[in-house]
C-alpha positions in Angstrom: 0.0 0.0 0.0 1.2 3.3 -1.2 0.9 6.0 1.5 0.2 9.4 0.5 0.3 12.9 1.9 -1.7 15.4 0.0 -0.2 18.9 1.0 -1.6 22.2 -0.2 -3.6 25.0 1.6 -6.7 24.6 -0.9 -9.0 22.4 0.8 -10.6 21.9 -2.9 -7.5 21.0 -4.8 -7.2 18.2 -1.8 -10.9 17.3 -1.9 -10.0 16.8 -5.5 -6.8 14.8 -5.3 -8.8 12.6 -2.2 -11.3 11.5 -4.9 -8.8 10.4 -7.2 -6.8 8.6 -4.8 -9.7 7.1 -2.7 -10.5 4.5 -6.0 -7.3 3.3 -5.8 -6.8 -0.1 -4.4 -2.9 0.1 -3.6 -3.1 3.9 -2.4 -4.1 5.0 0.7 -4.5 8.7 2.0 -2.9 9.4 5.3 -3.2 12.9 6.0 -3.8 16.6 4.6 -1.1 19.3 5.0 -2.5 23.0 4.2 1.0 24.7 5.0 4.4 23.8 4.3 4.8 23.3 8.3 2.3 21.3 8.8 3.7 18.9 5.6 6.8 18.4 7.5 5.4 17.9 10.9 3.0 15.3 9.2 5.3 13.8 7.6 7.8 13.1 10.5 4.5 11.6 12.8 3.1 9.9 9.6 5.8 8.7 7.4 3.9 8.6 4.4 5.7 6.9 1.2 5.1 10.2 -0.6 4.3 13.4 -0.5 2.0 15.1 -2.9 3.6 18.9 -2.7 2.0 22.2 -3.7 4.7 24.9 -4.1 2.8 27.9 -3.0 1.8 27.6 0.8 1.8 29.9 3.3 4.5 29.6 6.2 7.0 28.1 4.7 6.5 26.9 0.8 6.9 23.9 -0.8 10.7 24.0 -1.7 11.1 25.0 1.8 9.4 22.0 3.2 10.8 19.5 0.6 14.2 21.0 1.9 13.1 20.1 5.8 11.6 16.6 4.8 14.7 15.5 2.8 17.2 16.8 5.8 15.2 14.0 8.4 16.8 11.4 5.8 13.4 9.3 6.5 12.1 7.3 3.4 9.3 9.5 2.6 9.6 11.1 -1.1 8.3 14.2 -2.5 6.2 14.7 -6.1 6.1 18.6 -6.8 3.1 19.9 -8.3 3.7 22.8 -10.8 2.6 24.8 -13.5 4.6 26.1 -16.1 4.8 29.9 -15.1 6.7 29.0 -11.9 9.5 26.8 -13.9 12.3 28.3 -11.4 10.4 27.1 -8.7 10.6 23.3 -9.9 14.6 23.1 -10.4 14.8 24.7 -6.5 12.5 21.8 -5.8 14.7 19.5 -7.3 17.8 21.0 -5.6 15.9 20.2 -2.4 15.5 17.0 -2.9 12.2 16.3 -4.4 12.3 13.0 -6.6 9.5 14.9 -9.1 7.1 17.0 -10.5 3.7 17.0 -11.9 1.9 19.6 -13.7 -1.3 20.5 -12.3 -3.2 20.0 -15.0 -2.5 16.4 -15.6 -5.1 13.9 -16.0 -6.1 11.6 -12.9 -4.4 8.7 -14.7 -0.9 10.4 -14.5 -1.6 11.8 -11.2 -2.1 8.3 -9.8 1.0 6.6 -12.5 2.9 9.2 -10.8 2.9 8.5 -7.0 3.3 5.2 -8.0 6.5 5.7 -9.8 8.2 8.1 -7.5 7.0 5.5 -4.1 9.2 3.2 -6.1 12.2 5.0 -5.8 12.0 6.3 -9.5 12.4 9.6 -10.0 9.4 11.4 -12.4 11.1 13.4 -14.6 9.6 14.2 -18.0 12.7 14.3 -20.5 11.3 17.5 -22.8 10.4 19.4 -19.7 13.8 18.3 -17.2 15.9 20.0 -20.1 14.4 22.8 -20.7 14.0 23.5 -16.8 18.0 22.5 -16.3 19.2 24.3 -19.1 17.2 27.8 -18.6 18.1 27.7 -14.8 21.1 26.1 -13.6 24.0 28.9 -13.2 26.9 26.4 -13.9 30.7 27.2 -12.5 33.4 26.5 -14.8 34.3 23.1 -15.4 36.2 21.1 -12.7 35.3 23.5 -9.7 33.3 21.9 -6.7 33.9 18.7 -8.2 33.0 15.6 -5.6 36.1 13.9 -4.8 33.7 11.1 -5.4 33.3 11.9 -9.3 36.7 10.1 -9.2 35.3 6.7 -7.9 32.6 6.5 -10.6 34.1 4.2 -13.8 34.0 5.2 -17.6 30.6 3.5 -18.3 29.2 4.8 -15.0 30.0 8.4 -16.1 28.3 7.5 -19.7 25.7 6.2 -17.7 25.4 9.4 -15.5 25.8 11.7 -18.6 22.8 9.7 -20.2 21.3 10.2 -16.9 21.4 13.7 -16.7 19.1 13.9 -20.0 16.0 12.4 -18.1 16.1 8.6 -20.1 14.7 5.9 -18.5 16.5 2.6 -18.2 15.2 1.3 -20.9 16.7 4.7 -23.0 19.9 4.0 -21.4 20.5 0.2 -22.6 19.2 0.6 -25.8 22.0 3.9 -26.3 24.8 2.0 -24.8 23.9 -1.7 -25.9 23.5 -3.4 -23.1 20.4 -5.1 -20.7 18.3 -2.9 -17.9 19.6 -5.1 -15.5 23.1 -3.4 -16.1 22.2 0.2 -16.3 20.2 -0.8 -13.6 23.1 -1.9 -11.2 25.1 1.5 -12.9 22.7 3.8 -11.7 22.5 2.2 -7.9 26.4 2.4 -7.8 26.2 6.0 -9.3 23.8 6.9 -6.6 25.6 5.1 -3.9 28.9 6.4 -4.7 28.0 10.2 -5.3 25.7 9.7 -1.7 22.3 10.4 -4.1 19.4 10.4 -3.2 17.7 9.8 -6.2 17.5 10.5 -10.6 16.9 14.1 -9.8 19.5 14.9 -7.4 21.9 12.9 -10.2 20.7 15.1 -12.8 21.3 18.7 -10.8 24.8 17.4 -9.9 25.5 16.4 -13.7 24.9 20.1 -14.6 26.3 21.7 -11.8 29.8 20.4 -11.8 29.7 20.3 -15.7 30.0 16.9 -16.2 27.2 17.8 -19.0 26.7 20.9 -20.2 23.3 22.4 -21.3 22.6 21.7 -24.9 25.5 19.1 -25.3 23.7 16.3 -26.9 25.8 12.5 -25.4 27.4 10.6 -28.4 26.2 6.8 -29.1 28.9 4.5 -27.9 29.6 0.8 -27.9 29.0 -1.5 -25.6 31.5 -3.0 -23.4 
């Protein structure tokens, strides 16, 4: 059973996302949050498996409260809700930790698809979207400054991997670019994440960009497989 969170301070929009949800046999609502304080306290007593996350709260907003949640270092993810006008707000989100977003105008079916996929451990990232959103918003420093030490752990193929990462594909996008089974990119993006102390796909992809590892625009060259 998936445990949800629904925080936003429109008792509406939660009425609204409770219907949804309630028709679902594997996801349960836990509690409603109409402030980002009261998402974080919830979420500490309840320990939901995710978070549904308006931005804009009063008190302290969404990013602020994704920020709080992630610090705890308790299981429970966060799925952003957005719309496109507030596009800065969603790579802060991702900074913070959040392992998604969702537009608010998406359909019940990728509402529900969604907290399924990010209680998983996957990270929701729409490709078309992540790079527009990295690209327009991450202030980059040159090259090779504030490196991890840990960049130097990570293998050849597990920095194609993370480079392939970084431009939202799935696992699936992954193999089929660098020839090889899910299973391995698989077992390449748990040792990427373990070794770079990751939280998730989304905290993979800010890092890519931010260190320069990939650069906006850069588009990764097919390779061979190995």
């Amino acid at each position: 059973m998936i445990r949800v969170l629904l925080a936003d301070d429109q008792a509406l929009v939660r009425g609204g996302f409770n219907s949804i949800l309630a028709g679902q046999a594997d996801i349960e609502v836990v509690g409603e949050a109409e402030d980002g304080n009261a998402a974080v306290e919830l979420t500490e007593r309840l320990r939901p498996d995710v978070v549904l996350m308006d931005i804009r709260m009063p008190g302290i907003d969404g990013i602020e409260a994704t920020r709080r949640i992630v610090a705890r270092d308790i299981a429970t993810r966060v799925l952003v809700l957005t719309t496109f006008d507030i596009d800065d707000y969603v790579y802060e989100a991702m900074k913070a930790g959040a392992s998604g977003f969702l537009l608010k105008t998406a359909p019940p079916r990728q509402l529900v698809e969604a907290l399924r996929t990010v209680a998983a451990g996957d990270a929701l990232l729409a490709p078309s979207i992540t790079r527009r959103l990295v690209e327009q918003f991450v202030r980059r420093p040159p090259p090779g400054a504030s490196v991890p030490r840990a960049f130097d752990e990570l293998t050849e193929r597990e920095r194609d991997v993370l480079k392939l990462l970084a431009r939202a594909l799935s696992n699936a996008e992954i193999a089929a670019e660098l020839v090889v089974s899910e299973a391995t990119v698989k077992s390449h993006v748990n040792r990427i994440l373990t070794k770079l102390n990751l939280r998730d796909r989304a905290q993979a992809i800010v890092l890519a960009y931010e260190t320069g590892l990939i650069e906006p625009g850069s588009n990764p060259a097919r390779h061979s497989a190995t």
